[in-house]
Structure formats: structure tokens, C-alpha cells
N, C-alpha and C positions, 0 to 999 in steps of 0.2 A: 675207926669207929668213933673215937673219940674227937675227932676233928670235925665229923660230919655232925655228932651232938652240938657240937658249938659251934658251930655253923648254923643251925637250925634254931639253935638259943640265939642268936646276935639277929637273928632272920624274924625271929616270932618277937622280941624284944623292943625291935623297929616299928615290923608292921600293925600291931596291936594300937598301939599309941594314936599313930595315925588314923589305922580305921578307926578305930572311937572317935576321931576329932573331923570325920567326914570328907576324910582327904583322900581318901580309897571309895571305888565302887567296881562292881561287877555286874557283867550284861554275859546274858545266854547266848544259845546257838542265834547267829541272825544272818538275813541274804545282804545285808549291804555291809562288805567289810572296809579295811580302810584306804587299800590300796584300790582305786575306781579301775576297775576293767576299761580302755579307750574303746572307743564306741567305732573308730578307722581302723583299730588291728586286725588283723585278719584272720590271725592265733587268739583274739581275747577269751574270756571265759564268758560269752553272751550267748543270745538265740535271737535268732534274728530267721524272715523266711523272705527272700530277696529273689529277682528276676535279673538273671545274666544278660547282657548282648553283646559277645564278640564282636568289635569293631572293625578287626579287620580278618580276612578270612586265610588267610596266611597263620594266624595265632587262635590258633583252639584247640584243645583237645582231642585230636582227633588221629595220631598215631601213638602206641604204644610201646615205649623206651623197651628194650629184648637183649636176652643174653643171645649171642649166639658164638656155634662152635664152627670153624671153616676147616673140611679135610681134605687133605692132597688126597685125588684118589690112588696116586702113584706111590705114598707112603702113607701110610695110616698112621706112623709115627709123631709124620709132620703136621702139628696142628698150631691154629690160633684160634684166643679168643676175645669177643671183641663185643660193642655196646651196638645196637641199628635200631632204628625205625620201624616197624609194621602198621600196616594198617590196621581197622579193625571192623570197619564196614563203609560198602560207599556213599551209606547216607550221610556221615559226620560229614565230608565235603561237599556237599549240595550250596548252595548261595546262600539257601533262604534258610538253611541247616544251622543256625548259631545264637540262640537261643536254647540259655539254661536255667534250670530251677538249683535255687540253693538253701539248705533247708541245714541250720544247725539249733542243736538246744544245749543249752552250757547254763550253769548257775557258778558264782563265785561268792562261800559265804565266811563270816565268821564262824568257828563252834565257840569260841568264848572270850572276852575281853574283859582288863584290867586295867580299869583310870585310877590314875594318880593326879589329882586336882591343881596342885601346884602351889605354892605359895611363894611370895612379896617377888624376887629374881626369880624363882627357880620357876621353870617351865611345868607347864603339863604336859603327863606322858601318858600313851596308850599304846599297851602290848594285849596281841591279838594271835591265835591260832588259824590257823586257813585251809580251807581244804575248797579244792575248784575245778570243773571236770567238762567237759562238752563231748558231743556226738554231733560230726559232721559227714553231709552225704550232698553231693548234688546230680541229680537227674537231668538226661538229654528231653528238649522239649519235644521232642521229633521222633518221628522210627518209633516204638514202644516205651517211649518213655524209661530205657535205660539208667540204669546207677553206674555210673562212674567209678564210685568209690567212697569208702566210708572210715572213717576218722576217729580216731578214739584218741582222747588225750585226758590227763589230770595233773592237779598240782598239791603236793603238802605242804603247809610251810607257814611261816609267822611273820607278824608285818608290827613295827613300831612307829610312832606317829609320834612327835615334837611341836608344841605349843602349838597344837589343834591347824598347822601350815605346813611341818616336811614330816611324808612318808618313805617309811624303806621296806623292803620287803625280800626275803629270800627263801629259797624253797626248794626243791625237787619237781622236778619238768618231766612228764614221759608222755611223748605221742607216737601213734605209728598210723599207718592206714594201711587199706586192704583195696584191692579192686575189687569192683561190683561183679558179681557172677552172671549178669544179662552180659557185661559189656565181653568177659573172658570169652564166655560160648561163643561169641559172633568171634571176636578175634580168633581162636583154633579155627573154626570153620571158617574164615575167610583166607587163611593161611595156608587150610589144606594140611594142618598138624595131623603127625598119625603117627599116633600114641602106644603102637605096636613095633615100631621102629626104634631100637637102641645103638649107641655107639659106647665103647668103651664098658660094659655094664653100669650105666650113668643115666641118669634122665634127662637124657637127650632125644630128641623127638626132629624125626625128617619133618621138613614142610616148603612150602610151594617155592619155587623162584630159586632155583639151586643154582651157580653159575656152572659154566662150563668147565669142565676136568676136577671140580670142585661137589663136595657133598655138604652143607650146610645142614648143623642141626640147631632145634633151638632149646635152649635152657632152661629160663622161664622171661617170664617180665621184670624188669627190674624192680626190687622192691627198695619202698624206702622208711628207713624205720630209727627212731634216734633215741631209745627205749630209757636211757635216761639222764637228766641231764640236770645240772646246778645252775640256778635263775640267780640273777640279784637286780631289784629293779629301787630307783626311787621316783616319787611324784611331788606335785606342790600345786596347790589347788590357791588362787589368789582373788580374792571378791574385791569387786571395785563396787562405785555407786550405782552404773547403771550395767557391768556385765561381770562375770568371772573366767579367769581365765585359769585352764589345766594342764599340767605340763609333766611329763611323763619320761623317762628313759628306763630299759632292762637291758641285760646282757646272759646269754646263756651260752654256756661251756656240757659240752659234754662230760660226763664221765668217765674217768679210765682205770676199768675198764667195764665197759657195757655194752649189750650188742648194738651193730650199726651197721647202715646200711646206706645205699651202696658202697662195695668197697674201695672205690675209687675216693668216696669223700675220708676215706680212713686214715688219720696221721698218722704216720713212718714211726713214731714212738710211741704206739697204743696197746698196750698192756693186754696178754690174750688172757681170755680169761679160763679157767681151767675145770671140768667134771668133777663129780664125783670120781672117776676113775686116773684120775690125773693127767687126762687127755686137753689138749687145748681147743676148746670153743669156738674161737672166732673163726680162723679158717675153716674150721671144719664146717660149719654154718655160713658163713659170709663169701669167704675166697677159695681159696685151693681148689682139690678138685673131688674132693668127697663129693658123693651122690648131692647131699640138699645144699650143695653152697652153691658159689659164682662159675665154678669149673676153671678160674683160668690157672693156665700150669705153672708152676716154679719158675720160669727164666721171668715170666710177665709177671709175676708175684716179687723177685729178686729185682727188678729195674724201674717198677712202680716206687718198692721203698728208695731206693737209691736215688730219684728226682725228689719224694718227698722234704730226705732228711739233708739237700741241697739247702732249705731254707732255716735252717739252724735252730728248730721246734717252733717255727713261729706257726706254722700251721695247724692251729688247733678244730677248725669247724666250729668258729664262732659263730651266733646268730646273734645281732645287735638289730635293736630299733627303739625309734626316737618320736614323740610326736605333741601337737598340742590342740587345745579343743577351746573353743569361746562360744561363750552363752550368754545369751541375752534376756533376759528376765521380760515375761507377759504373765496374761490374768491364768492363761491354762498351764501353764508349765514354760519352756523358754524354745526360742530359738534357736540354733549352734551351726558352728562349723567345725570341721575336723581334719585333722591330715594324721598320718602314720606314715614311719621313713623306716625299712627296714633294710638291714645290710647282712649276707650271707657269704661268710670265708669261703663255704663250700662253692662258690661260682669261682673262685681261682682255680678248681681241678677241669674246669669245663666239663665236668660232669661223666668220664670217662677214663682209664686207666690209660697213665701217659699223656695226661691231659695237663697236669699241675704245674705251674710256672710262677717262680715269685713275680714275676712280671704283670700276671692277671690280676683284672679286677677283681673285689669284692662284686658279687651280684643282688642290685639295689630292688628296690619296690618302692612303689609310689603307690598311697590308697588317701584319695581328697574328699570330700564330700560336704554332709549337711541335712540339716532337716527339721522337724518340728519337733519336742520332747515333752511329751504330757506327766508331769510330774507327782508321785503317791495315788496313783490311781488305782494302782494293783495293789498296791501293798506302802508302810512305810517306808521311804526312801527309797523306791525300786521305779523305774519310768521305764515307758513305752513310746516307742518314736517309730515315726513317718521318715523315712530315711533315705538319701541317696547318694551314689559314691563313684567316682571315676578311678581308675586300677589299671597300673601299669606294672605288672611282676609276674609272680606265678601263677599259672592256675591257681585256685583258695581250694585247693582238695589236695593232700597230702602225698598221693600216689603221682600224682602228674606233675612233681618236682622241676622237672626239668624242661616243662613249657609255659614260656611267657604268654601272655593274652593281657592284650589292651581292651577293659570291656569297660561297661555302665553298669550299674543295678541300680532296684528301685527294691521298695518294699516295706518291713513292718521291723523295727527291731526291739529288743528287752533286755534292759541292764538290771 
């Protein structure tokens, strides 16, 4: 107690002085904090309402990553379980089929900031609170206009800024998605799921396309979910005479332990997390073969860790990205272009249990683009762009992880 008084005395003894002498200020809740959301990310905290075109018809959307369970009809004992493909209807593969609406709204603000002016050497500082959240979803243009899948993410966390040129920023990272319930109902019924059908007392469901002497059930769809995770990013924003340029990198780690999902992207030394009953969490949830996890059994749960912990903890399911943005100053707001470079530990597992090899890449993303930025139109410091972008990575919808798509968009976006 005594320590924290004089802590607090050396603390109010400093700051006083100064603010009286107008070297301190304070700003309220505001939408433009200080680390700029990149306008090419593809996770940033924006809204933007954009038109997809699959480029090539090979990469879209259009089957459903699936647990499934394989039984010997000859021993019931003898099972596997394994990651497949379904489909989910035959209009996602039509030609003319590859056209998407993408619709997110995200805001990223300050709640509150504290400048420190700086004086003769000593820099000026600005410490800042954060908090930044978006709702993503995009819809098939075709067939009923289907949801795909809808995205939920946010961020907590404080951001400091050094002589009005380098920002840092760290935080708390949690997103997950869900699939869209138009797209689930076509996939059971195109599957032929029937939901009456058990194996093991598990929820496992018969459905179409069984092989021969073999009984196939299915599990669910794979979900993916990374519920939460430690960001650390910084930027540096550089004004020339006739352009500026913005330059950006983060880094996020999971937390261990926290739930995750699939369990194949799971590292070999991740901390299970435990009930109130002192029951362990994650398999019960994620792997083994309780009713709501992945179902796969002990020997596949035993040989997954044993390739993981081959790479000596290096496998953490990092998600790194890197990018930079130039602007060109006009009468309405400026010009830009933009790139985002993004790199995913989690593509060394290939995305499937016994898939891991220190050998495998990281799996990259490429998002390019450009466009026009109308500047304080909405709001102080907030713009509105005419925007276009070419994307070589993931689907940009949370659920469909593990399919690339080379597309275009167009559209309207708001930082």
C-alpha cells in the first residue's frame, strides 16, 4: 500500500506540472485511431460492399471441407477418421456460377487518447485505448442468393505513437465464423444426410456415396475458429511533397490455451484447457471422440502429436502479414494503391491430421489493388473509396479456410 501511494505521489507530482504548462492533452472516444486499418487486408477493421469474380472455376467455394467417419462393415471396431470434400449444390459449379457479393461492416476506434507534446529532444508521445470489431458475410450471386458464411471478429488493445511517425499497437485478436444456414440445408440434402442414423452413440449421420464393404458417416463440416489470440503490429506513415507513403506489419500468435479449431492446425504443446469440473476442454470440444468434437480416435490423436512435436515447438499457428499503401494527393481526396502480404503457419499442416511436415510451406496471400479516396466526407478523418483489388489466397470468408480463389472485386469501401 505504501508503495502504490508513492507511486501515485511521483506520478501526480510529474504530471501536474506538465499539464499546467500544456504539454499534456486529452481527446475522447473517436473513429480514427492511430494505428490506420490497411485498406488490402482482408482481416482489417473496415466495411467495405464489394463484387467477387472467381477467376478461375477450379477455385471457388463450392465444396464443403467435412469430418468424416469410415467403418469396416466387417468390424465395427475398426474405424477411421478423416478430412473430404462434399458438395453442396450443383449450381456453385455452373460456368457462369462465380460471382460473389461481399458485404462487411467493421469500425476501428479510439475510446481515449493521451498527448504528450514533447519538448526541445524529447519526442512526442501518444497513448491510446482501442477497441475494433467487424461483421463479415458474403452471399452466392446465383441460385437464391445463399450466405456462405458469416464472420465475427474484435479487437482490445492500446496503440502508442512516437514523434507523430512510428506506431505500435498490441491487443487481443478473436474471430470465428459460422456457415450460413441457406448454404448447410442445400448441403445435408444434397448429401442425402439422415439425421436418424447413428453410429457409436455419436453424431454421426449416414449420407450419400458410401463405398463398397464400407459404411461412411459424416461428422460435421469443419469448423474454423481461432477464439483468441495476441496481435502485435507496427506502422509508419511517411508524407513526401507530392505523395505519402504507409507501411504496416502485425504478427499474431495464438493463445495457449484457447479454443481452436480445426484440430489439425492444433500445436503438439497446447495447453488443454480445463471445466469447471476439472474435465479437459479441448478434446472434448475440438478432437477425441466425445459427441461435439472432431470424433477422431486415440491412435489418430497419438500420431498427430508425435509428427507435430518432430519440429521442436516451432509450430505455433502464426498468422503474419505485411503490406504498404501510396497516396497521391488531389482536390477531392487522393489517389492509392495498395498491397497486403499475408503468411499462415497453419498451411504447413495442409490442413488435415498427418498432414504437418517441417518441410511445408507457410501458406501466402496476395491482395493488390487501388482506387480513389474521398477524404472527411463522412466524418473527421474517416474516407470513403471507389476501390479495386486482385486476391490470390483464401476465400475472404472465415469458414472456407482452406480454399484458395484467385478473384477481382470492385466496389465502395470505408475506413
Amino acid at each position: 500500500m505504501k508503495k502504490l501511494f508513492i507511486t501515485i505521489l511521483m506520478f501526480v507530482s510529474v504530471f501536474v506540472p506538465l499539464a499546467a504548462n500544456n504539454l499534456f492533452s486529452f481527446q475522447g472516444i473517436t473513429q480514427v485511431p492511430l494505428f490506420k486499418e490497411p485498406a488490402a487486408d482482408p482481416y482489417a477493421f473496415n466495411s467495405h460492399l464489394n463484387v467477387l469474380i472467381a477467376l478461375d472455376e477450379n477455385q471457388r467455394p463450392n465444396k464443403v471441407y467435412s469430418i468424416i467417419t469410415e467403418k469396416n462393415n466387417a468390424d465395427e471396431s475398426n474405424y477411421r477418421v478423416f478430412y473430404d470434400f462434399l458438395n453442396y449444390s450443383d449450381d456453385a459449379f455452373k460456368a457462369d456460377n462465380n460471382k460473389y457479393f461481399n458485404m462487411k461492416t467493421g469500425v476501428a476506434m479510439s475510446l481515449c487518447r493521451i498527448r504528450f507534446e514533447g519538448f526541445s529532444w524529447f519526442p512526442s508521445i501518444d497513448v491510446e485505448a482501442n477497441l475494433a470489431g467487424y461483421l463479415n458475410t458474403i452471399f452466392c450471386m446465383f441460385g437464391k442468393n445463399d450466405t456462405l458464411d458469416f464472420d465475427g471478429s474484435y479487437l482490445i488493445g492500446g496503440s502508442i505513437r512516437f514523434a507523430d511517425l512510428l506506431t505500435f499497437r498490441i491487443g487481443l485478436h478473436h474471430f470465428s465464423g459460422h456457415y450460413g444456414d441457406e448454404m448447410l440445408n442445400k448441403y445435408y440434402a444434397y448429401n442425402a444426410v439422415d439425421a436418424s442414423t447413428r453410429f457409436n452413440d455419436g453424431a454421426l449421420f449416414t449420407y450419400a456415396n458410401a463405398r463398397d464393404g464400407y459404411d461412411y458417416y459424416l461428422v460435421s463440416p469443419v469448423e474454423y475458429v481461432r477464439d483468441n489470440s495476441w496481435i502485435f503490429g507496427v506502422a509508419t506513415e511517411i508524407p513526401a511533397n507530392k505523395f505519402s507513403v504507409y507501411m504496416y506489419g502485425e504478427a499474431e500468435l495464438p493463445k495457449n490455451p484457447s479454443w481452436f479449431r480445426p484440430l489439425a492446425h492444433v500445436p503438439a504443446d497446447y495447453k488443454n484447457p480445463i471445466d469447471e469440473e476439472g474435465r479437459p476442454t479441448l478434446i472434448d470440444r475440438i478432437g477425441g471422440t466425445a459427441a461435439d468434437g472432431e470424433q477422431f480416435p486415440q491412435n489418430q490423436l497419438d500420431e498427430e502429436q508425435v509428427i507435430k512435436r518432430t519440429a521442436s515447438g516451432r509450430y505455433k499457428a502464426w498468422r503474419i502479414h505485411a503490406g504498404t499503401e501510396v497516396r497521391y494527393p488531389m482536390s477531392f481526396g487522393s489517389a492509392f494503391v495498395a498491397c497486403d502480404v499475408q503468411f499462415h503457419q497453419d498451411g504447413k499442416t495442409l490442413h488435415k491430421i498427418g498432414g504437418y511436415n517441417t518441410e511445408n510451406p507457410w501458406e501466402m496471400e496476395l491482395t493488390i489493388g487501388g482506387g480513389l479516396e474521398f477524404g472527411n466526407i463522412l466524418s473527421d478523418g474517416k474516407t470513403m473509396r471507389i476501390e479495386a483489388y486482385y486476391h490470390d489466397g483464401r476465400v475472404p470468408a472465415t469458414q472456407w479456410f482452406y480454399q484458395r480463389m484467385k478473384s477481382v472485386s470492385i466496389g465502395v469501401g470505408i475506413n
